[in-house]
N, C-alpha and C positions, 0 to 999 in steps of 0.2 A: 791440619792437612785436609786438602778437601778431597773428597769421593770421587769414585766415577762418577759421569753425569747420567740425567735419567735419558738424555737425548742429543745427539749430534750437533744440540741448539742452544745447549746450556752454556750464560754468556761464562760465566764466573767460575769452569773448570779452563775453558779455555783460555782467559787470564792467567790464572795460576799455572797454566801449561806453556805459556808465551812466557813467564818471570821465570822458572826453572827450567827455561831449555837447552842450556848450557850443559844444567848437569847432568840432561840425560846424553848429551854429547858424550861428557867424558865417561861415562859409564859403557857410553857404547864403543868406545875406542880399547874398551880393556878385553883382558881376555882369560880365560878362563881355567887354573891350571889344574892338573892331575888330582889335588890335592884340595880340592874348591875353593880354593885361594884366587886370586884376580892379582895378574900383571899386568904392567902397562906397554903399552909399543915400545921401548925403547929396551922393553928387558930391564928394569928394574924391580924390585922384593915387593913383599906381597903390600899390596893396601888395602887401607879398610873400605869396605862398599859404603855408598855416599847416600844419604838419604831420598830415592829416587823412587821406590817404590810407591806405588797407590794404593792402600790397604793393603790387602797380603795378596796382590795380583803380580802377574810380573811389570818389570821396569817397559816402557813402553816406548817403540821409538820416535821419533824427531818430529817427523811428518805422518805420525798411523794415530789414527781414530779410533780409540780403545773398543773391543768389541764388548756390546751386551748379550748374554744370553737370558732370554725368556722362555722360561717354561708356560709353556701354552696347553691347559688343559683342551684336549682333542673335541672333548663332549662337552665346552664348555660353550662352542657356538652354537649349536645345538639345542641348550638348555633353555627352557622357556621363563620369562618372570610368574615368580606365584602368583602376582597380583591381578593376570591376564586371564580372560574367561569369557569362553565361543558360545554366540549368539547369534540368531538367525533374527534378520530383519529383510522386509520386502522379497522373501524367497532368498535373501542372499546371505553368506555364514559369514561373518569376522570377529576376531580376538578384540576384547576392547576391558579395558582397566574393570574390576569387579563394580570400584564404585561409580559407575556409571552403569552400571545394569540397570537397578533400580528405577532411576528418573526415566530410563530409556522405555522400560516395561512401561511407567505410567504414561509416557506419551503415547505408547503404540497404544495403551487401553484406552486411553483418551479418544484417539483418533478414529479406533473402531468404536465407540458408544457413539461419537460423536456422528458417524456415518450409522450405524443403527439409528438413529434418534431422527436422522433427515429422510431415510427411508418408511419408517413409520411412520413420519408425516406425512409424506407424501401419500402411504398408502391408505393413511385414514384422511386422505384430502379427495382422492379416489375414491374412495367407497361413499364419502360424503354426497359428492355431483349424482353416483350412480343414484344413491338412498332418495335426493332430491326429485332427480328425472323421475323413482319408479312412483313417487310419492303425488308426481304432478300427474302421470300419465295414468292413474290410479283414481285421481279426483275425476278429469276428464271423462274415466270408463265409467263413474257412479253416477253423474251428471246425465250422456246419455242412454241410461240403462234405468232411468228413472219409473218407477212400479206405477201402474194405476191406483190413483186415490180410490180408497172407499166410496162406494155408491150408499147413499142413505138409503135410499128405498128396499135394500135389503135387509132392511129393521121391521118394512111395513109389511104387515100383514096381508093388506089386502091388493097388496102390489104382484107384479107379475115375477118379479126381482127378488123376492120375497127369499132370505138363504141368510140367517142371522149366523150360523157356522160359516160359511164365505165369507161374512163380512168381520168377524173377528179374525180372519184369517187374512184377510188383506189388509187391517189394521195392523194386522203385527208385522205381517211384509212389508209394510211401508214404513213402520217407526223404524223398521233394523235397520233399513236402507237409508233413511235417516240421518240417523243416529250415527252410519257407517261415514256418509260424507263430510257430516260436521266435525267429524275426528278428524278425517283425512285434510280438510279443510284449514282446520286449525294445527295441525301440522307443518302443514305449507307453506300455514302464514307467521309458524315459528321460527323456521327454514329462514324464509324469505328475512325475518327480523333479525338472524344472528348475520344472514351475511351483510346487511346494510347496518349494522354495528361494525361488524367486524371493518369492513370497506372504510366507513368513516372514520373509524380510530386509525388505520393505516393515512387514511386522506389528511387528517391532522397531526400525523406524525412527521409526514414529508412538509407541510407548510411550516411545522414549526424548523425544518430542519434548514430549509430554504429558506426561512426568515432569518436563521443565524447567520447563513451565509450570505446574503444578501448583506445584511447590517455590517459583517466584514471587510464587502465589497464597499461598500457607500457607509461612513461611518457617523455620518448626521441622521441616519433611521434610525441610528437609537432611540430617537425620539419617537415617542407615538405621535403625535400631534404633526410632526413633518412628515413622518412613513406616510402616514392617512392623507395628508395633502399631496404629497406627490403621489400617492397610490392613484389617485382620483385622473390627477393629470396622465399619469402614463397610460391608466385605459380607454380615458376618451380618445389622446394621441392616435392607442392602438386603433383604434376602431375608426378614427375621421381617415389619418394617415396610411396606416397600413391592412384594412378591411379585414379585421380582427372581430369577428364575429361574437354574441354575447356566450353564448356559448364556448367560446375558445379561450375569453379571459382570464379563468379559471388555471390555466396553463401556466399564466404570471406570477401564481401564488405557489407553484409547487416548483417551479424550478426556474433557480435564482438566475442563472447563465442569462435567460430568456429576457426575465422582467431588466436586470440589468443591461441587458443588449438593449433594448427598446427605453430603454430611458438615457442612454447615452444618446440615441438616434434622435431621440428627443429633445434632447441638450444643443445637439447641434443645430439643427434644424430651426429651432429657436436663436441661436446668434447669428445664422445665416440670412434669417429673415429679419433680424437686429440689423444686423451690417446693411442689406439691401432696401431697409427704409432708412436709413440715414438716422437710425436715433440713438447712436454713436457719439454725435457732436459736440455732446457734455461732456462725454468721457475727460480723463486729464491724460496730456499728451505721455505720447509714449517714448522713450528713450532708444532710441536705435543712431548706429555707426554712419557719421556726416559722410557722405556721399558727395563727390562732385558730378554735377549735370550739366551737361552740356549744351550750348544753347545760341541763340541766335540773340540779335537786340529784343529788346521789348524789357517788360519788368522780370524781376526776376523770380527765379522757382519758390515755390515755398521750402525752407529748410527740412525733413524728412524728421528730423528731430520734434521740430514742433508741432507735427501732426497729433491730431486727433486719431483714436485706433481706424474710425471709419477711415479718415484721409490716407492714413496710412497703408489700409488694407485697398485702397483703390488707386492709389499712388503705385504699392506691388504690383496689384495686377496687368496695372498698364506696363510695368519693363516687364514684366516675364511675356507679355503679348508682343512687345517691341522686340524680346530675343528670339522670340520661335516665328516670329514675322522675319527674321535675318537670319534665322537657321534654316 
């Protein structure tokens, strides 16, 4: 015998509720006497109750929807999962599953070394420029603040100059002074070494990156031997065609967009001057949709099919001339 159902939807109580509904009919036509006995309408002796019950609930009518009752703990929406646990991120709190705290901490520590680590750049990038300036404008002040050399005749005796304490004394002023520039000097030109390292490692870093992408663009630069010969052609190109100065060529090797754009222009430029010298003519003819042409006596058109790409290409131009002449 089956149960109550867990839900108003459960297909297989209300099957079993549709095949015995008969007998909750007659159960409900009887009636109930003094003696908890059950007679029928007509007033006849007692009968026995029919198996109508569902578990030990009462018998249930015709057309009623048995009720559920649930006990609903009060505190039970309320009650939070153990497994939930409040964090503060970007100033702001939220509950989030415990295992996820973890990864979440090490991104946020990430993110802040990661921002520590671009601020100490930058601020030993600053003090570096400053270090340089004070280092150049420190050579400049020892240059001119340059001491008088030693007079020899402050050795001679029979000189007028004659001051062998002065003149060890201006020898040592002048070695420190010296001494101090050649420091400062070489400094500078330490300075000056790291950053034209540094600049050139960066400047090879972008060509090599431009070279990949280039090669991805144009995929016969794999080759060195074609890269090098078309390299050649697209900066003379640059330079006759589009007044790309030597100085600016430089441009072509670190960004691919560039060197690519100017060698397509290139490309063209080149079969439009093919096309306009007529040395086309060998081509093998091109395959395009027979066209009827309209025409007066005389001999007849050449077929569009059998063109040459030149003939072809001057064949179109003349109807698209002939359409916008009649448009």
């Amino acid at each position: 015998m089956l149960t109550k159902p867990v839900n108003d939807y459960d297909p297989a109580w209300h099957a079993w509720n549709a095949a015995h509904r008969g007998e909750y009919r007659s159960v409900g036509s009887m009636a109930v006497d003094g003696d908890g006995g059950t007679a029928g309408a007509g007033g006849s002796g007692a009968a026995a109750e029919p198996e109508a019950s569902v578990g030990s609930s009462a018998v249930v009518a015709e057309d009623e929807t048995p009720a559920i009752e649930i006990e609903e703990d009060a505190a039970a929406g309320d009650a939070e999962p153990d497994d939930l646990e409040e964090v503060e991120f970007d100033g702001r709190k939220a509950k989030i599953p415990k295992a996820w705290k973890d990864p979440l901490e090490q991104g946020k520590d990430y993110r802040f070394k990661t921002g520590e680590l671009a601020k100490e750049r930058k601020t030993i990038e600053t003090a570096r420029t400053q270090y340089t300036g004070l280092i150049q404008r420190a050579e400049a002040a020892l240059k001119a603040n340059e001491p008088q050399r030693p007079d020899d005749s402050m050795l001679d005796p029979k000189s007028a100059k004659y001051d062998p304490d002065g003149y060890h004394l201006a020898v040592s002023r002048y070695n420190k002074w010296a001494a101090e520039l050649f420091r400062t000097t070489q400094e500078r030109k330490r300075l000056a070494k790291e950053d034209a390292d540094k600049a050139a490692n960066e400047l090879t870093e972008r060509k090599a990156k431009s070279q990949a992408a280039a090669i991805k663009a144009v995929p016969k630069w794999k080759d060195p031997a074609v890269r090098a010969a078309d390299k050649a052609r697209i900066e003379a190109y640059a330079q006759a065609t589009l007044g790309v100065a030597d100085d600016e060529l430089g441009d072509l090797e670190v960004d691919h967009r560039l060197n690519v754009a100017v060698y397509k222009a290139m490309l063209y430029d080149e079969a439009v001057a093919k096309h306009r010298a007529g040395k086309g003519a060998t081509e093998e003819p091109v395959t395009v949709p027979q066209k009827h042409v309209r025409g007066g006596s005389g001999s007849a058109a050449k077929s569009p099919s059998n063109m040459t790409m030149s003939e072809w290409m001057k064949w179109r131009d003349a109807q698209e001339e002939r359409a916008r002449a009649r448009g």
